[in-house]
Backbone bond lengths (Angstrom), bond angles and torsions (degrees), N, CA, C in turn:
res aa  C-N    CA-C-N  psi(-1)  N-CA   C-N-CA  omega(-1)  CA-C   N-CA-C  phi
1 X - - - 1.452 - - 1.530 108.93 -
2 X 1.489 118.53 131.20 1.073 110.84 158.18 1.619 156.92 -39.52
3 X 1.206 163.14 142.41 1.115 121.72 172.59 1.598 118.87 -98.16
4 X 1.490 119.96 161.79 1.765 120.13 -152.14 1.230 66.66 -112.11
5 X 1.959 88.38 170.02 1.736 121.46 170.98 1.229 85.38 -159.07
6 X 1.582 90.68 155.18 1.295 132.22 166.26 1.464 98.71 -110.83
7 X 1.322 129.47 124.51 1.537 130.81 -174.47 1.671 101.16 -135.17
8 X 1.698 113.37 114.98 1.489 112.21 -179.41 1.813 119.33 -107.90
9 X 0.903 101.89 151.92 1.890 97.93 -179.31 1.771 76.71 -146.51
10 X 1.708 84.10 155.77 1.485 125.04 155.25 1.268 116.06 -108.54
11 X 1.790 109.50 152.67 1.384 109.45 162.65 1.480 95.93 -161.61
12 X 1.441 111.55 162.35 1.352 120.66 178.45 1.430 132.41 -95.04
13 X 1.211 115.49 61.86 1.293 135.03 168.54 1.954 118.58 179.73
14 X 1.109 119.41 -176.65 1.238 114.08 175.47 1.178 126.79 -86.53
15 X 1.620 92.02 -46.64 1.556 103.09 166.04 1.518 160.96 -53.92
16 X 1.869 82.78 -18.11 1.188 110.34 -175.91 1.931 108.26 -89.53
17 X 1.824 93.58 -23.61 1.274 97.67 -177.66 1.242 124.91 -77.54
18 X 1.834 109.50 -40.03 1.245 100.87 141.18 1.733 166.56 -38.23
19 X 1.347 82.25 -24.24 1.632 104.04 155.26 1.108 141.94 -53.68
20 X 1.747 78.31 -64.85 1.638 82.10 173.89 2.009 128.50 -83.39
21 X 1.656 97.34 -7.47 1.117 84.51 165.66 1.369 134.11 -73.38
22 X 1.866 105.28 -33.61 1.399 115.81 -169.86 1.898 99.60 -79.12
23 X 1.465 132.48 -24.79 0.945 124.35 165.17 1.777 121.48 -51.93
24 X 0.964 106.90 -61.92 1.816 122.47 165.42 1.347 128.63 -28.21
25 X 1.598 88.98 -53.71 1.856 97.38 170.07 1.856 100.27 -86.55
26 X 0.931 130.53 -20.35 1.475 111.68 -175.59 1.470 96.94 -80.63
27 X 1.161 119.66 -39.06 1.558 113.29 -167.13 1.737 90.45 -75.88
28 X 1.564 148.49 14.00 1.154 154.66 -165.76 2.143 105.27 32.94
29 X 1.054 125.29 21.75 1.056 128.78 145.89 1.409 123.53 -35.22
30 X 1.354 116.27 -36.42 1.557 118.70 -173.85 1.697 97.50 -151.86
31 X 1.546 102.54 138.95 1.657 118.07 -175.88 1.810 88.35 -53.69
32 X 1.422 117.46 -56.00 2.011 114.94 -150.91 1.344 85.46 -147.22
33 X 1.702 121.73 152.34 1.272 102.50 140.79 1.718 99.67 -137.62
34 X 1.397 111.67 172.73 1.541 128.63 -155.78 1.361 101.10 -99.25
35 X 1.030 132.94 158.57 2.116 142.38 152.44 1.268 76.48 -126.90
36 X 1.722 102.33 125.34 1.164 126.42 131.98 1.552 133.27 -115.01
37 X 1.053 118.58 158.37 2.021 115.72 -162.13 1.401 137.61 157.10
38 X 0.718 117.96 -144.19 1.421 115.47 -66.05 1.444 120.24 -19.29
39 X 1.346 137.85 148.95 1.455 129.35 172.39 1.401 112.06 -112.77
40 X 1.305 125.89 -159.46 1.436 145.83 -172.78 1.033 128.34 -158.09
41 X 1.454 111.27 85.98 1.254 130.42 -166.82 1.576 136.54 -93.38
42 X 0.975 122.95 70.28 1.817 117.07 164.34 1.256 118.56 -95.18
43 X 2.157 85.97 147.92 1.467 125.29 -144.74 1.541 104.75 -160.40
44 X 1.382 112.99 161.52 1.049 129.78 173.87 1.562 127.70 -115.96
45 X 1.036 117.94 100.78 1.378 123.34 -162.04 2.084 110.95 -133.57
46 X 1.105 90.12 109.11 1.781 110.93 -164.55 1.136 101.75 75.71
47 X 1.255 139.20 60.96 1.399 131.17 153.31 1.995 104.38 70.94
48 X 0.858 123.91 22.79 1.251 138.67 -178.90 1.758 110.95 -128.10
49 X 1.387 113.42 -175.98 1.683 110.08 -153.50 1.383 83.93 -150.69
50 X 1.310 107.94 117.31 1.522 109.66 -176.91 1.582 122.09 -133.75
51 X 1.028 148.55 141.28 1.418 142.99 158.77 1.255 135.70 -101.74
52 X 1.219 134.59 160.88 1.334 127.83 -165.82 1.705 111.35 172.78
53 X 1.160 117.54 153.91 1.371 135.26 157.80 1.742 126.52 -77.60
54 X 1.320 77.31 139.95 1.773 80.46 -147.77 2.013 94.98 -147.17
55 X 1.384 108.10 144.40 1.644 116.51 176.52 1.264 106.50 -122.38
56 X 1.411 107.12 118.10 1.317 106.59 151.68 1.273 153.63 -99.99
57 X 1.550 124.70 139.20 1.500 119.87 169.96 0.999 133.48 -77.22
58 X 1.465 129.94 133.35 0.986 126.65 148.01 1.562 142.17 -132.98
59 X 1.386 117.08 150.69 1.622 116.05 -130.08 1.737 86.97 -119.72
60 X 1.549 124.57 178.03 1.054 136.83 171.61 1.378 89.35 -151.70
61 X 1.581 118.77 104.51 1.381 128.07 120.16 1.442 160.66 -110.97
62 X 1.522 141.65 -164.62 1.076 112.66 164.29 1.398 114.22 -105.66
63 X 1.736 118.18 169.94 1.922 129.82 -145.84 1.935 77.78 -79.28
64 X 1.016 144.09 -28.10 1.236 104.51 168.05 2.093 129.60 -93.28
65 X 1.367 96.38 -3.54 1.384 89.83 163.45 1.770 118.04 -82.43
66 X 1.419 106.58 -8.55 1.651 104.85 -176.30 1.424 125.22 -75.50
67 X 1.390 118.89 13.55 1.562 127.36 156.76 1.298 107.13 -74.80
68 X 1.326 129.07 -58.54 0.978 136.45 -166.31 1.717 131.90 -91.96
69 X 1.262 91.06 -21.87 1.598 106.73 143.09 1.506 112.53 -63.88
70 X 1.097 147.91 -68.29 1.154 156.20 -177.92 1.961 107.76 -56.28
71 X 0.963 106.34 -27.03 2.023 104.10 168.99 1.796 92.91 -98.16
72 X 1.083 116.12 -26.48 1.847 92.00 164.41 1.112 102.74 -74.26
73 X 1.260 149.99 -59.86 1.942 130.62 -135.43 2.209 68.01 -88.29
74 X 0.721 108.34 -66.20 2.047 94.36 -151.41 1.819 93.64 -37.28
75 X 1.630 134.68 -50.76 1.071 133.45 179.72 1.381 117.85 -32.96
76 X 1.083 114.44 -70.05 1.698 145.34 -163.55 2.041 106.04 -90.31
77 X 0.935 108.48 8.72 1.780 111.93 -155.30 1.599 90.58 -103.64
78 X 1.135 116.77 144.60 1.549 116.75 -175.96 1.680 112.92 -101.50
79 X 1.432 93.50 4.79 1.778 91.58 162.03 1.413 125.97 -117.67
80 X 1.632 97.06 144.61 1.954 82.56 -164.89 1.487 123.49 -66.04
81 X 1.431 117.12 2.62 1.197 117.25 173.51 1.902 117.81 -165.15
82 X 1.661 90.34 71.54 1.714 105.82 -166.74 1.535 118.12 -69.62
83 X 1.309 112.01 170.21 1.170 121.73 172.37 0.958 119.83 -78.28
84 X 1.549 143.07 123.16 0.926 155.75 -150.04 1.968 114.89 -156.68
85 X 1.418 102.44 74.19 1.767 97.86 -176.69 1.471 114.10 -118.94
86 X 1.312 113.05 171.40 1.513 131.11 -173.65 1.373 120.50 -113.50
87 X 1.072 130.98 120.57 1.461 128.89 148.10 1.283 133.64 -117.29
88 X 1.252 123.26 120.93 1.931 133.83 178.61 1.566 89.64 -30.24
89 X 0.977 107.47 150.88 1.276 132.94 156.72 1.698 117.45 -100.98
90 X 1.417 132.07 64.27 1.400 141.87 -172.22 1.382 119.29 -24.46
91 X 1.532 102.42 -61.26 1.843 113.80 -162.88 1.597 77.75 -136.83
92 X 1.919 99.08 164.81 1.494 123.54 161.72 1.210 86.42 -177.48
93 X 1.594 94.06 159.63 1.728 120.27 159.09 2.031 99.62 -54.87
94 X 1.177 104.12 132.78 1.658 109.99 178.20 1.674 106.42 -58.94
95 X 1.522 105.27 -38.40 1.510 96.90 172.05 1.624 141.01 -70.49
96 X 1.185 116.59 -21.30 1.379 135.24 130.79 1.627 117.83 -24.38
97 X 1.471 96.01 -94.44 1.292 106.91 172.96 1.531 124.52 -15.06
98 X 1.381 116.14 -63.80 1.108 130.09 161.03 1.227 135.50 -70.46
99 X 1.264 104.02 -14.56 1.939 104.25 150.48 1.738 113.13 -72.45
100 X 1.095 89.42 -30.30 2.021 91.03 -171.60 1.979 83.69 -60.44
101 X 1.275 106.02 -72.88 1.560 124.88 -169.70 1.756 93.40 -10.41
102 X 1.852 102.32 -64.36 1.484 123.13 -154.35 1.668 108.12 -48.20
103 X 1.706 94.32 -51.19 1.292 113.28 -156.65 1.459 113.58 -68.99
104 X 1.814 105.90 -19.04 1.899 100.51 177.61 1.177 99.94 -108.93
105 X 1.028 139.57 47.90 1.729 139.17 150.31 1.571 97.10 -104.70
């Protein structure tokens, strides 16, 4: 069996989030990915304390499409240095699973 991910990025707007999700799954990089948002975000960026609105994605693929998932959203991502993380996917229905599998070939 393969192994699944859950892979999340932020970005600051909707539009942009949309992008990159529907880009991701067309390039089959990722089975689906989510916009969620608007959010509320504080962070520290140059040694300063900042807030802001912010959308996040989130993607379902499999551990060998996540190289290349991860050089699309940094490629295409409108921050010069985005968030980009992973999580195992533990348990699923097997049929799932194997739609994610289906959907990035």
């Amino acid at each position: 069996m393969a192994d699944f991910l859950i892979v999340i990025t932020t970005v600051d707007n909707q539009d942009a989030a949309r992008k990159l999700s529907r880009s991701a799954v067309e390039a089959s990089l990722a089975a689906s990915g989510q916009v969620t948002g608007p959010i509320e975000t504080t962070y520290r960026h140059l040694g300063e304390v900042s807030e802001g609105t912010e959308y996040q994605v989130t993607f379902r693929t499999t551990g060998d499409r996540l190289a290349a998932l991860e050089k699309h959203l940094v490629d295409n991502h409108p921050y010069d240095s985005p968030e980009v993380i992973a999580f195992t996917i533990d348990a699923g229905r097997a049929d799932y699973l194997d739609w994610i599998t289906r959907a990035t070939r």
